[in-house]
KOLNULUM-556924 format. One line per 4 residues: number of its first residue (from 0); for each residue x, y, z of N, C-alpha, C. Coordinates in steps of 0.2 Angstrom, whole numbers, plus 5000, padded with zeros to 4 digits. Layout:
<rs>
NUM	X:Y:Z:X:Y:Z:X:Y:Z; ... .
</rs>
This chain:
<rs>
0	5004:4994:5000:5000:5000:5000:5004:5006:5000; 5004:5010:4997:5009:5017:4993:5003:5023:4994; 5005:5029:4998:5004:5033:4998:5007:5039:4991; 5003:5046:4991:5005:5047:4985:5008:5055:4987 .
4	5012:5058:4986:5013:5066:4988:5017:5069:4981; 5012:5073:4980:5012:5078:4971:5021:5081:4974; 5024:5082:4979:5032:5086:4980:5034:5082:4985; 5040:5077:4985:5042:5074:4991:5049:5075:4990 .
8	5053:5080:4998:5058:5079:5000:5062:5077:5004; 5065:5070:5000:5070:5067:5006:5076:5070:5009; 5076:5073:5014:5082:5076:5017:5080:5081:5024; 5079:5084:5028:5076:5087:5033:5082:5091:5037 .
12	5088:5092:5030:5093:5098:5031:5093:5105:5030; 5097:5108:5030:5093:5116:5029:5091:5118:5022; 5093:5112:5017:5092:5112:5010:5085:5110:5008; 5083:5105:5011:5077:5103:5011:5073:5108:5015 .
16	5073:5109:5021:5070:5114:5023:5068:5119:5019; 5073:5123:5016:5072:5129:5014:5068:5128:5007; 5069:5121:5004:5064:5122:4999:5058:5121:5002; 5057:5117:5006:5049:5116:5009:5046:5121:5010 .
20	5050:5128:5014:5049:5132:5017:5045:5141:5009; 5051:5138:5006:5050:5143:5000:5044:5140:4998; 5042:5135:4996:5035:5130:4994:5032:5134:4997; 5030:5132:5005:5026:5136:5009:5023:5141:5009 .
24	5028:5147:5008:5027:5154:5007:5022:5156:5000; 5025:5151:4994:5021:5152:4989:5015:5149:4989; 5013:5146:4993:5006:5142:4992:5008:5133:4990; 5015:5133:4989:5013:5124:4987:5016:5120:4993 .
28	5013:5115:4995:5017:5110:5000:5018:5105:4999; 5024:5105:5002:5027:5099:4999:5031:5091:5006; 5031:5087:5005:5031:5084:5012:5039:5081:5013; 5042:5082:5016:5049:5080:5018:5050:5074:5023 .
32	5052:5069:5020:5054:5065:5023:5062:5061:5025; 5062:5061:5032:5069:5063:5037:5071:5055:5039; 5078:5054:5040:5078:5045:5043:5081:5047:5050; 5081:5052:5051:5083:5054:5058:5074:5053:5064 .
36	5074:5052:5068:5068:5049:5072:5064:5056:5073; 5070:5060:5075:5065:5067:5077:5069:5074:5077; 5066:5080:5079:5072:5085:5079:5076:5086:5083; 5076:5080:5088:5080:5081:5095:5085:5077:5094 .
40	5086:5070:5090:5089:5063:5089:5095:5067:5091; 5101:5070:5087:5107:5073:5088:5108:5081:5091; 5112:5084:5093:5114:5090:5093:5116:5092:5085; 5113:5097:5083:5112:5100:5075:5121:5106:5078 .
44	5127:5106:5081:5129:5110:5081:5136:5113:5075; 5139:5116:5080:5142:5120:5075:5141:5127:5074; 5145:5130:5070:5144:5139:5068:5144:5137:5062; 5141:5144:5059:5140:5144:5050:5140:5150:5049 .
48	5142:5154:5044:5143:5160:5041:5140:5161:5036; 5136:5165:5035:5129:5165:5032:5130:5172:5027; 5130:5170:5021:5134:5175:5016:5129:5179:5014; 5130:5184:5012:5123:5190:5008:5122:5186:5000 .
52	5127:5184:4998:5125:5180:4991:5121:5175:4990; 5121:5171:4993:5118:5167:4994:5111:5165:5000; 5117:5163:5007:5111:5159:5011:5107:5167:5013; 5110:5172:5015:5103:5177:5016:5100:5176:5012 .
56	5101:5179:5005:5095:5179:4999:5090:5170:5001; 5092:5166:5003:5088:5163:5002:5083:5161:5008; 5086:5166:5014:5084:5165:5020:5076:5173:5017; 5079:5176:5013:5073:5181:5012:5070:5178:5007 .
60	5070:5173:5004:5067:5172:4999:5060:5166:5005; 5064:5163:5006:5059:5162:5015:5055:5165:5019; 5055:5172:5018:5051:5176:5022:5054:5176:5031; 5062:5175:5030:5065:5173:5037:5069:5178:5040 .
64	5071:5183:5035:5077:5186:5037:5077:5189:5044; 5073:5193:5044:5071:5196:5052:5072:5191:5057; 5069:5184:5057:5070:5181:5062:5078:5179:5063; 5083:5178:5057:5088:5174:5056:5091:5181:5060 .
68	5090:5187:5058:5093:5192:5063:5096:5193:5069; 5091:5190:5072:5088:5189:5079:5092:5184:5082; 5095:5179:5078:5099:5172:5080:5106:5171:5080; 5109:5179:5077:5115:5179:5076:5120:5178:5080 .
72	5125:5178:5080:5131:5176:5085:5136:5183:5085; 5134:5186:5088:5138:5192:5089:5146:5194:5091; 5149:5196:5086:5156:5195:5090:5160:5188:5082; 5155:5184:5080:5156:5179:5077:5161:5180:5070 .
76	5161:5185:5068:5165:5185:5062:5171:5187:5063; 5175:5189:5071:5182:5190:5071:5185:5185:5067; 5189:5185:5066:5196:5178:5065:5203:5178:5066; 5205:5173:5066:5212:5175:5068:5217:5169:5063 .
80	5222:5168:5060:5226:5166:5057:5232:5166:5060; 5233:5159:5063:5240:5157:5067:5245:5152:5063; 5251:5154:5065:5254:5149:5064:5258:5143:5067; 5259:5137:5066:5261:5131:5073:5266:5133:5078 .
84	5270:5143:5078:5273:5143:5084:5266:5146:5088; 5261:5146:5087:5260:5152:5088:5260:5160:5088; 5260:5161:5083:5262:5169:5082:5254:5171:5078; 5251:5175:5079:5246:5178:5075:5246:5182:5069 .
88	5247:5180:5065:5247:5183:5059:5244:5187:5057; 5237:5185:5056:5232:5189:5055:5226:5190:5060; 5223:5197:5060:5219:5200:5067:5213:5201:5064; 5206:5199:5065:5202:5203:5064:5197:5202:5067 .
92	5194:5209:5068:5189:5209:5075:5182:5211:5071; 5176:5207:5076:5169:5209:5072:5167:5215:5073; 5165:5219:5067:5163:5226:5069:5156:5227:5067; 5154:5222:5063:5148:5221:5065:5144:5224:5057 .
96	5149:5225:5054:5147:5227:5047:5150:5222:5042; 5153:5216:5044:5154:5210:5041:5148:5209:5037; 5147:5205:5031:5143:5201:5026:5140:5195:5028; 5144:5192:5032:5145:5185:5036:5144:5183:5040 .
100	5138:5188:5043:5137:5186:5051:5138:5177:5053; 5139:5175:5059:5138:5166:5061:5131:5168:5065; 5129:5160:5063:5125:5158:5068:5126:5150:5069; 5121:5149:5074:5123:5141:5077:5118:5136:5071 .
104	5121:5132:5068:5118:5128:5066:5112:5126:5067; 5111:5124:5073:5105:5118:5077:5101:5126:5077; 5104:5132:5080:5098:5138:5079:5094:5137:5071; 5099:5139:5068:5097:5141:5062:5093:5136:5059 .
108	5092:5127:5059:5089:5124:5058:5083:5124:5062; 5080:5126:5068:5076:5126:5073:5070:5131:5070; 5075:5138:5066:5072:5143:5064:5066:5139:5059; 5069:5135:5056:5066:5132:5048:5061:5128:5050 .
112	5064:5123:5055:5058:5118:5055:5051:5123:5058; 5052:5127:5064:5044:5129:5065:5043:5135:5061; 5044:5134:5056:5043:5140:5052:5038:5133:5047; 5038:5128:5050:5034:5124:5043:5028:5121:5046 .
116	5023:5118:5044:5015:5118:5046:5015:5110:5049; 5013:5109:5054:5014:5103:5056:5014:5096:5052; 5017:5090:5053:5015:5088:5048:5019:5087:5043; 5022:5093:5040:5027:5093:5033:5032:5088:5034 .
120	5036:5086:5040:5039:5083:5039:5039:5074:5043; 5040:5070:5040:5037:5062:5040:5046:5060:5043; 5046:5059:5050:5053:5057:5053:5052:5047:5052; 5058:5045:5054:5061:5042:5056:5059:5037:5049 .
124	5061:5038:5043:5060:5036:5037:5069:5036:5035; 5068:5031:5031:5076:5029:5029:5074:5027:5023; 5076:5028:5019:5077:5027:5009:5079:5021:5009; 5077:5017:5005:5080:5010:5004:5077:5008:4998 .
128	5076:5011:4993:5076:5013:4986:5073:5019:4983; 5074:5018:4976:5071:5023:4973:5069:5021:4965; 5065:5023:4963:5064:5020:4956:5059:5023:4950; 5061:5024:4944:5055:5029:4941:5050:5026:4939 .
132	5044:5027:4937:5040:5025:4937:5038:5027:4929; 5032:5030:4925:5028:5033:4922:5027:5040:4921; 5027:5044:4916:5025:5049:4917:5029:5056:4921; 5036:5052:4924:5040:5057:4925:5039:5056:4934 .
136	5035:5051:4936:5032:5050:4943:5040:5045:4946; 5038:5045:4951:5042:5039:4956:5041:5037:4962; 5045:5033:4964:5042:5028:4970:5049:5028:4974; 5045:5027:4980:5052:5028:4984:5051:5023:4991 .
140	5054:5019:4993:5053:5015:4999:5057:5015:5005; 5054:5014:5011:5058:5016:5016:5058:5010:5020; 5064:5010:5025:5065:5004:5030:5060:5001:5034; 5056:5004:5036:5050:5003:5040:5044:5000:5035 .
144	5046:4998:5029:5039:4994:5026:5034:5000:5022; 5036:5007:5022:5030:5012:5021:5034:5011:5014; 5028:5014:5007:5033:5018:5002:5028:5023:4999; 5030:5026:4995:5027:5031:4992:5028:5033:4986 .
148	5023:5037:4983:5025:5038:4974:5023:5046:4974; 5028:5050:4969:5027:5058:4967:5028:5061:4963; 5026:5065:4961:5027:5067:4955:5031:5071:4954; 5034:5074:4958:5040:5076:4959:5047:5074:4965 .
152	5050:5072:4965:5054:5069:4970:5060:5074:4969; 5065:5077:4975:5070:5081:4976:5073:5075:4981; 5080:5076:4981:5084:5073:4983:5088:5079:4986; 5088:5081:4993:5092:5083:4998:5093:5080:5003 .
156	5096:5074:5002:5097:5068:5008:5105:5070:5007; 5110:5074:5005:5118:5072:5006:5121:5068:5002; 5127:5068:5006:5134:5066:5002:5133:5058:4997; 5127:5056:5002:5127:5045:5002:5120:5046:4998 .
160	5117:5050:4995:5112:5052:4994:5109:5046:4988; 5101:5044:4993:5098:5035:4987:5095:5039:4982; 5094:5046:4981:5089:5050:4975:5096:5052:4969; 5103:5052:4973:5107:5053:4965:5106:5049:4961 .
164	5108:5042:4963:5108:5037:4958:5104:5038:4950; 5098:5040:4953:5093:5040:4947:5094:5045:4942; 5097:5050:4944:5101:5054:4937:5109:5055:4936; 5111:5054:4943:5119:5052:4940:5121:5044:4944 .
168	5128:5041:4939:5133:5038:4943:5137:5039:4946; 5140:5046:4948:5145:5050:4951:5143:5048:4959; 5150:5046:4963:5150:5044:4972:5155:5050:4973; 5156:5050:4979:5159:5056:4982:5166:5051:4983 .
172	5173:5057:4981:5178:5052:4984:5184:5055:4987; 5187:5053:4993:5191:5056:4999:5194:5062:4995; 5196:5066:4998:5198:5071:4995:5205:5073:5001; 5209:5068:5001:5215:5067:5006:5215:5071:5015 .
176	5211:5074:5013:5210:5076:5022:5207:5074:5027; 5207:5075:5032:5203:5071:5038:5203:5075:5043; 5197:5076:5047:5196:5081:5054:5195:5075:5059; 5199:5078:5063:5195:5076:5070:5193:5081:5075 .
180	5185:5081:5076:5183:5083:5079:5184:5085:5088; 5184:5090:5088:5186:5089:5097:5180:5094:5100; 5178:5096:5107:5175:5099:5111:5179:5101:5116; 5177:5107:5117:5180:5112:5122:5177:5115:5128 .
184	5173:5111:5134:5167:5114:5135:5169:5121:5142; 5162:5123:5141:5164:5131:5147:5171:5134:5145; 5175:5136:5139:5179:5138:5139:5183:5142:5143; 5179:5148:5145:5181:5154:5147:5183:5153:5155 .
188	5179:5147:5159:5180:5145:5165:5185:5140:5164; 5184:5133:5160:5186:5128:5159:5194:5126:5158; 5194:5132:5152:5199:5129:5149:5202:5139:5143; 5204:5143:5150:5203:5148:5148:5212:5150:5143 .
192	5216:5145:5144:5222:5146:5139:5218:5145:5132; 5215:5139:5130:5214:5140:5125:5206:5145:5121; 5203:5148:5126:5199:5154:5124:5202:5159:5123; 5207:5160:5124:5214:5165:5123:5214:5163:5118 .
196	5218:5159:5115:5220:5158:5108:5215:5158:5103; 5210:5155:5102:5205:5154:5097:5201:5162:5098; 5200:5165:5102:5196:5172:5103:5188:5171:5103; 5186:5176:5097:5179:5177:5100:5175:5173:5093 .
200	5179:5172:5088:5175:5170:5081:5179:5164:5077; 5180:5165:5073:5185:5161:5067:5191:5159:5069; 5194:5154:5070:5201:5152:5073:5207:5147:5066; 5212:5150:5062:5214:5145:5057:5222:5147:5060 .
204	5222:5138:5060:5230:5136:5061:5234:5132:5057; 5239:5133:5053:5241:5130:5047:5249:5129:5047; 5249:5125:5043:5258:5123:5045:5257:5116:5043; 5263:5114:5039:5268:5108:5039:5261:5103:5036 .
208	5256:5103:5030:5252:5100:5028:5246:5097:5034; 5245:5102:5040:5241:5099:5042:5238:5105:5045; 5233:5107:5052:5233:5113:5055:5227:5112:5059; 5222:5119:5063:5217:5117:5065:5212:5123:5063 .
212	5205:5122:5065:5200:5125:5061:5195:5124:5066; 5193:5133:5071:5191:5131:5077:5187:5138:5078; 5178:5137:5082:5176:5143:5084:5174:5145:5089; 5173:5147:5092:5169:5149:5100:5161:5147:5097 .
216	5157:5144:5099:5150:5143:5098:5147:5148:5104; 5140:5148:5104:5135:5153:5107:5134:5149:5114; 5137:5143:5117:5135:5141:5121:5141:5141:5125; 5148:5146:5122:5153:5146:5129:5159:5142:5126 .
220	5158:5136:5122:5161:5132:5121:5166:5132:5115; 5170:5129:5114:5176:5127:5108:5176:5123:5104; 5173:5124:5097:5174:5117:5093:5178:5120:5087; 5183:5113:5089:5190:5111:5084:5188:5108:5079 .
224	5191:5108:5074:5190:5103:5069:5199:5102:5068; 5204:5097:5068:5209:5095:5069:5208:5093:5061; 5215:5096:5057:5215:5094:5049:5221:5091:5047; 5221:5085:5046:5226:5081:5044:5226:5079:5037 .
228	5233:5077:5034:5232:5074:5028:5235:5067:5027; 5230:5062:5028:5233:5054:5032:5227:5051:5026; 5229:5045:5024:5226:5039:5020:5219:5043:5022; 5215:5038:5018:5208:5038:5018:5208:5033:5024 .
232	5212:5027:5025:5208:5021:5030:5212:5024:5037; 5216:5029:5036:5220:5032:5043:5217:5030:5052; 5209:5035:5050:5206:5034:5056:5203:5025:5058; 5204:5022:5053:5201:5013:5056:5208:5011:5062 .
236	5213:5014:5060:5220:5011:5062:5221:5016:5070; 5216:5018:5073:5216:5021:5079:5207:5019:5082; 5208:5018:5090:5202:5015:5093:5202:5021:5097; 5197:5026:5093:5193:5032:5094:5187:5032:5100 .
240	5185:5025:5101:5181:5025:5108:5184:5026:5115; 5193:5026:5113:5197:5028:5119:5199:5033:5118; 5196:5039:5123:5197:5046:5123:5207:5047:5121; 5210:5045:5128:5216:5046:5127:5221:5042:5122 .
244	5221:5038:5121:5225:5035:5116:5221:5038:5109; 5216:5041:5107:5213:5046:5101:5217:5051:5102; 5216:5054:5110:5223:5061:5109:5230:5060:5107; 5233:5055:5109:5239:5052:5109:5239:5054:5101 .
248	5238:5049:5099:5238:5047:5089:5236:5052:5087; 5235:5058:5088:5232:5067:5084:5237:5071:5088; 5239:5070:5093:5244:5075:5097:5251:5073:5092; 5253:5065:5089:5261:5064:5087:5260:5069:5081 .
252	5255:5072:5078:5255:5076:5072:5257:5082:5073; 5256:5085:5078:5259:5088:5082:5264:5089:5087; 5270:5086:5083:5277:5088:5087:5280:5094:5087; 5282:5098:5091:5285:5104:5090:5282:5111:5089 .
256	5274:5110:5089:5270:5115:5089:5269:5119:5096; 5269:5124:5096:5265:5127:5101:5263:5124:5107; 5264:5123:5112:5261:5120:5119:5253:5121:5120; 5252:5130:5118:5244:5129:5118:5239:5126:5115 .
260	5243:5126:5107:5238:5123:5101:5239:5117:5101; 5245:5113:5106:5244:5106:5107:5239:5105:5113; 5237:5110:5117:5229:5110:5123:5225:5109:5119; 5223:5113:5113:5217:5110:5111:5216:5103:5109 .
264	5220:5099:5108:5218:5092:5109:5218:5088:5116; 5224:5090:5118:5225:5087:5125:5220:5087:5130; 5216:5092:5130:5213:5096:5135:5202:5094:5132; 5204:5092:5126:5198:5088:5124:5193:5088:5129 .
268	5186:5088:5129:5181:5085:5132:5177:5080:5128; 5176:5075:5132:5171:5071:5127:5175:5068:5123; 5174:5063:5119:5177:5059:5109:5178:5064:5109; 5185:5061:5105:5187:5062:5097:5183:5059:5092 .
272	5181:5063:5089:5174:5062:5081:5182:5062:5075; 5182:5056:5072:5185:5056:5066:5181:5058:5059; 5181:5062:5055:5179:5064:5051:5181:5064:5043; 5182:5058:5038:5186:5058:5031:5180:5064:5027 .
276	5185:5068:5026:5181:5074:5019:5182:5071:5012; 5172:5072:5008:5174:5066:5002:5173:5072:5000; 5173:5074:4993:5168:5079:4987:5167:5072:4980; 5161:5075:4978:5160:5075:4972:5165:5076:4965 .
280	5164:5074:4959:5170:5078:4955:5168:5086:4952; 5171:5090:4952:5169:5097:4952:5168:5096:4946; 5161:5100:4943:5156:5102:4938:5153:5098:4938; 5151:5093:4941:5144:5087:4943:5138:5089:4939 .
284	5135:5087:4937:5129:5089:4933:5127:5081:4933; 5120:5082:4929:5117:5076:4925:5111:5080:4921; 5110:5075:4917:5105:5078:4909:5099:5076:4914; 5094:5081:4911:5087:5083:4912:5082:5076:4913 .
288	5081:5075:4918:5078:5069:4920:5068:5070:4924; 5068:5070:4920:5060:5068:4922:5056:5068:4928; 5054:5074:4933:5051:5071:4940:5056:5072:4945; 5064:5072:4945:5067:5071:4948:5072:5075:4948 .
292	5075:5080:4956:5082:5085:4955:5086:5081:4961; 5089:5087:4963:5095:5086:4969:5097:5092:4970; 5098:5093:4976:5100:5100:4980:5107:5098:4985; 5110:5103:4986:5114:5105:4991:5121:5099:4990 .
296	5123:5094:4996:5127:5090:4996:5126:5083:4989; 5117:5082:4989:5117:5077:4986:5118:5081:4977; 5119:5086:4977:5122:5088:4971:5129:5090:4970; 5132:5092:4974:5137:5095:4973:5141:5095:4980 .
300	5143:5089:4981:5145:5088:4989:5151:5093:4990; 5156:5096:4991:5163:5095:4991:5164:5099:4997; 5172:5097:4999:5174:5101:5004:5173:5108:5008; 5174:5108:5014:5172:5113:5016:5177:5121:5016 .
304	5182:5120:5011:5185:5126:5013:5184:5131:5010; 5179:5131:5005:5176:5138:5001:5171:5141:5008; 5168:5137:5013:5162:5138:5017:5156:5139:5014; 5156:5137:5009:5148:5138:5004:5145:5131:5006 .
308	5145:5127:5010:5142:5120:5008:5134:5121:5009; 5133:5126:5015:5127:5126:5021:5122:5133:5017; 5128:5136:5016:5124:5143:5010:5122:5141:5005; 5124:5137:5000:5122:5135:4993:5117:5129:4995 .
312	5117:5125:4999:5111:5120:5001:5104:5124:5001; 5105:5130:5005:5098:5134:5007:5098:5138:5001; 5104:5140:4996:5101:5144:4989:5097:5138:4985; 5100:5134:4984:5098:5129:4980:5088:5126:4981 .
316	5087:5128:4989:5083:5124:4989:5079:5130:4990; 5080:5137:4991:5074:5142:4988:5076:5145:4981; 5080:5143:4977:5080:5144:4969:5075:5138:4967; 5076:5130:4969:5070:5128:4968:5063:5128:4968 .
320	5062:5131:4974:5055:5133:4978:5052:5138:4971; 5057:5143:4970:5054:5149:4966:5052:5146:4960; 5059:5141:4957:5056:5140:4948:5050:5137:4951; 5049:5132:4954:5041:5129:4954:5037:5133:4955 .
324	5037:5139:4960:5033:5143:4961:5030:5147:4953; 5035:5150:4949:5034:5154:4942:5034:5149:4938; 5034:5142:4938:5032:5138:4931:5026:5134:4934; 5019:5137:4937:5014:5134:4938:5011:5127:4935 .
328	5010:5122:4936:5008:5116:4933:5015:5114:4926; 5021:5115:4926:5026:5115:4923:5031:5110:4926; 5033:5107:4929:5037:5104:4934:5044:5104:4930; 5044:5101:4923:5051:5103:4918:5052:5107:4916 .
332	5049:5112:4916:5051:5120:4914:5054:5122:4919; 5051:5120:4926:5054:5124:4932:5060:5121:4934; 5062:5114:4933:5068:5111:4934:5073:5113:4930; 5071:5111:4925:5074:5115:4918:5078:5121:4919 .
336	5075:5125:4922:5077:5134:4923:5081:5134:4929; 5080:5128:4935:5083:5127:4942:5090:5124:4937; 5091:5119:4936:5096:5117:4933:5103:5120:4930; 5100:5122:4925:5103:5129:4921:5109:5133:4925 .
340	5102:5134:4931:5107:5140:4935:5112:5135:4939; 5110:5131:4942:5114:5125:4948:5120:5124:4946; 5119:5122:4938:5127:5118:4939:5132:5121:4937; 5132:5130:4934:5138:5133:4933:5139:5135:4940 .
344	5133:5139:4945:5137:5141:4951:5140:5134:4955; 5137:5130:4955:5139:5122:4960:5146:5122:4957; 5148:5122:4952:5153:5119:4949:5161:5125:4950; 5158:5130:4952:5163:5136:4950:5164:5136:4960 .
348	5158:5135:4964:5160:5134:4969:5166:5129:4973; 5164:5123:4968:5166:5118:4970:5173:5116:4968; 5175:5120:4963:5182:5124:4960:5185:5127:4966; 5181:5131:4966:5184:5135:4974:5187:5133:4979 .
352	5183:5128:4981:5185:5122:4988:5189:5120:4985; 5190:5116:4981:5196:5113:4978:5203:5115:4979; 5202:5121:4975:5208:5124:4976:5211:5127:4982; 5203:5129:4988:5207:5130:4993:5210:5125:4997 .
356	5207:5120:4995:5211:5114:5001:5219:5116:4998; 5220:5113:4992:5226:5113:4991:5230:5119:4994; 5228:5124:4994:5232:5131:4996:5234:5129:5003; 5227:5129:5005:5227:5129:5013:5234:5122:5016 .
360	5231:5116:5014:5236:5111:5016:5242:5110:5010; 5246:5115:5006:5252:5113:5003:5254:5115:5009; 5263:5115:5005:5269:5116:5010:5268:5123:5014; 5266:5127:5008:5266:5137:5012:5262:5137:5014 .
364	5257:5133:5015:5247:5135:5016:5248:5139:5021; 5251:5141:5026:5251:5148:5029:5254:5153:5025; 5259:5152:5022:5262:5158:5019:5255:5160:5013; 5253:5157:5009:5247:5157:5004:5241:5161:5007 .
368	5241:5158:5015:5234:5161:5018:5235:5168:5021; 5241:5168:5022:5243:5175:5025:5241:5180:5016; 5245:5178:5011:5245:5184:5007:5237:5183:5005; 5230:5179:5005:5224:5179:5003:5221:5185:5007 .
372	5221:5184:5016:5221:5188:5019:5221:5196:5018; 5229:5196:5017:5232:5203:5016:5226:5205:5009; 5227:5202:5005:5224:5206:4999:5217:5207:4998; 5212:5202:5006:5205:5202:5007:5205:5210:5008 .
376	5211:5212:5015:5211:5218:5019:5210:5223:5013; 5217:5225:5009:5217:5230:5001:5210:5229:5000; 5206:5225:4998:5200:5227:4993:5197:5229:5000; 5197:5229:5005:5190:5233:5009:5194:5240:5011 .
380	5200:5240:5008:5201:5248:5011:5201:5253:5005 .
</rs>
C-alpha cells in the first residue's frame, strides 16, 4: 500500500527545509521526509557563516530574514590566522558590518523547521530505494515497510544520497584530508588558555600540511576541527572510543608545535569524532531527468574550505522553491530553469573548495593564507 505526495523531499537539512519552506510561502506544499527519528535525535551543532550572496537571499526568499537576525552570533566573524609557533598573523575583530554574520547551526535549523506547518515533515523514514515509474512519477521506499509515489521527488538527503543514483553515477571520493573533531566545553572558566588563543570568532592554524579550524560557539564552548592529511583508511587504524589513546595518535601530528595549540587536543572534552572529507568531481551535473532534481550535498558535495556548503544548500533549495513557484503546473520548465542555474554556480564553487584545500594544506598553506588575507584587507580599504 503506497501513499502518494504531488512534491516529496527526502532530506530534513537546511536544504530541504528551505525548499519546503519557500514552497510554503508560495502556496505549494510539499512533504519532507527525514531518517533521523525526530528534531532532538542529535545535537544540529556548530557555527555557519551565512553570506549575503547566497544563504541570506535565500533565507529572504523564505520570508526569514528578520528572524535569522535575531539568531546571530555576535562577535562571530572575528578571525584570527596562526601559525604552529604560535604567532598571529592575521587579526580581525567583528565590527559588526561584516557580510558574514555566524549563527549556530541547530539555531538556524530550529528557525526552519517551526517555520513549517505541522506535519510537513514524516521522521524516522530511511530510503532503501528509489525508482522511476511513468510519466516522469516515482516511487520511493523506506526501512519501516511504508513507500510512496510523486510526481516530483527532490533529493536533499547528502553526500550518500539514494535519489542521486537516478540521474547520476557519480560517488563522492576522499579528497585526502581528515578532521577530527574535538569539544572544548565552558571555555572561558574551563579551559581559559585555549579561549585566549581561538578568541571570539574564526580560529585558522596551518603549518607543515596539516593545522586546526576552530570557533567559539554561542554556548561558551570550543569546537575544533583537527585537519590532517593521512590515507583515507587512517582513522580505522586508531580506537577512537578511547578518549586518550585518540589524543595520543592526533597530538604525534603535532610535534614541536605550540604547547597551547597542542591544549586544544590534549585538554579535549568528550570523543574524538574522526571525520574523512569526500567531494564529488567538480562540475557534477546530470541531463534533464523527468520528475526528479537534487540540491545541496546530494548535488554538489565538496569540501568545506570555500564555506559555501550550508549557503548553497539553502540557495539551491529556495531557487528551487521559486522556479516551481513561476512555472505553475510546469514541473520541467521549472527544473529546467533550476538546473541551468545549479550547475555553473555548483561547479565554480566547488572549484573554489578545491583549490582551497590545496592552498590551505600545501607546503606554504600559511604563507598562501597569510597573502589571501592581506589582499582580502586591500579590497575593503
Amino acid at each position: 500500500m503506497s501513499t502518494h505526495h504531488p512534491i516529496a523531499i527526502i532530506g530534513a537539512g537546511l536544504g530541504g527545509l528551505t525548499a519546503a519552506r519557500v514552497l510554503h510561502v508560495n502556496g505549494i506544499e510539499a512533504t519532507l521526509f527525514e531518517l533521523e527519528a525526530s528534531a532532538e535525535t542529535r545535537v544540529q551543532g556548530g557555527m555557519l557563516d551565512i553570506h549575503e550572496e547566497n544563504g541570506q537571499k535565500a533565507l529572504q526568499a523564505a520570508d526569514l530574514y528578520d528572524d535569522f537576525r535575531r539568531i546571530i552570533h555576535q562577535g562571530g566573524q572575528a578571525m584570527r590566522l596562526v601559525g604552529p609557533d604560535g604567532t598571529v598573523h592575521v587579526s580581525e575583530e567583528d565590527d559588526g558590518d561584516g557580510g558574514r554574520p555566524e549563527v549556530d547551526r541547530g539555531d538556524l535549523r530550529k528557525l526552519l523547521l517551526n517555520s513549517l506547518p505541522d506535519g510537513t515533515i514524516r521522521w524516522g523514514k530511511k530510503v532503501t530505494g528509489a525508482r522511476s515509474l511513468d510519466d516522469g512519477r516515482h516511487e520511493v521506499t523506506f526501512a519501516d515497510g511504508s513507500v510512496i509515489t510523486t510526481d516530483l521527488l527532490i533529493g536533499a538527503d547528502g553526500a550518500w544520497s539514494r535519489v542521486r543514483p537516478l540521474v547520476s553515477d557519480a560517488l563522492p571520493s576522499y579528497t585526502g584530508i581528515s578532521f577530527v573533531e574535538i569539544d572544548l566545553l565552558d571555555a572561558d572558566a574551563r579551559h581559559p588558555r585555549s579561549a585566549e588563543i581561538i578568541g571570539g570568532g574564526m580560529f585558522i592554524c596551518l603549518g607543515d600540511e596539516r593545522g586546526f579550524l576552530a570557533h567559539r560557539e554561542t554556548d561558551g564552548s570550543l569546537h575544533v576541527y583537527t585537519a590532517l592529511k593521512v590515507d583515507e583508511g587512517w582513522a580505522d587504524t586508531i580506537d577512537f572510543t578511547d578518549a586518550a589513546v585518540a589524543k595520543q595518535a592526533v597530538l604525534a601530528y603535532f610535534d614541536g608545535w605550540d604547547e597551547g595549540l597542542r591544549g586544544l587536543i590534549a585538554d579535549a572534552d568528550g570523543p574524538l569524532v574522526p571525520r574523512r572529507i569526500h567531494a564529488l568531481p567538480v562540475g557534477h551535473d546530470w541531463k534533464r531527468t523527468p520528475g526528479v532534481t537534487l540540491l545541496g550535498d546530494a548535488a554538489h558535495l565538496m569540501s568545506p574550505f570555500a564555506g559555501e556548503g550550508a549557503n548553497l544548500a539553502m540557495f539551491d533549495g529556495a531557487e528551487l522553491g521559486l522556479a516551481i513557484a513561476a512555472h505553475p503546473g510546469d514541473t520541467e520548465a521549472a527544473l529546467t530553469a533550476y538546473e541551468d542555474a545549479l550547475f555553473p554556480r555548483s561547479s565554480a564553487s566547488a572549484a573554489d573548495s578545491a583549490e582551497s584545500l590545496e592552498s590551505m594544506f600545501g607546503a606554504d598553506g600559511l604563507e598562501r593564507m597569510i597573502g589571501f588575507f592581506g589582499s582580502v584587507q586591500e579590497d575593503r580599504s
